[in-house]
C-alpha positions in Angstrom: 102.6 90.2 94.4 104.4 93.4 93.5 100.5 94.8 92.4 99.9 94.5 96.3 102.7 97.1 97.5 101.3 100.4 98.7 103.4 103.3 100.1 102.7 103.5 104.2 103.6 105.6 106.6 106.6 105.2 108.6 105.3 106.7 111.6 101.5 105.6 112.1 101.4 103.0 109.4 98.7 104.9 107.4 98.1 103.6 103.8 99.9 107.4 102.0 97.2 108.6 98.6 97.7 111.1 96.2 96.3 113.2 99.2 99.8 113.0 100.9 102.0 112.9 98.0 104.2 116.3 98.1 107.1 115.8 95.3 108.6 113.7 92.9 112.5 113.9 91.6 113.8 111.8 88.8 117.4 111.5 89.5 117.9 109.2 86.5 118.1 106.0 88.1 115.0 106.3 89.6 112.5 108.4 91.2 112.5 109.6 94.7 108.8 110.3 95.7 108.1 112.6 99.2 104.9 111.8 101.2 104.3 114.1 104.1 101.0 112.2 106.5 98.6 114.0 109.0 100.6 112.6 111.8 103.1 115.0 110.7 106.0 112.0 109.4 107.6 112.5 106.4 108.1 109.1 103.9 110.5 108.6 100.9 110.2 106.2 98.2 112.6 105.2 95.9 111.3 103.5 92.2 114.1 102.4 90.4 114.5 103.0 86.5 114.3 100.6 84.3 
């Protein structure tokens, strides 16, 4: 199930690629990952350390 989760857009719902992907901070706990779409909506995703 988890192999199925995709990052999306919060704005148009496009799927976000390595195209989109802007930055990537490791803030120890996890990473915070920035995705900026053509529509112009910026999306953050959080993956948690283990």
């Amino acid at each position: 199930m988890l192999e199925e989760l995709t990052a999306t857009c919060e704005g148009c719902d496009a799927d976000l690629d390595d195209a989109a992907f802007g930055l990537a901070m490791d803030l120890g706990d996890g990473e915070r990952r920035l995705y900026e779409c053509e529509c112009g909506a910026v999306t953050v995703t959080v993956v948690r350390g283990r």
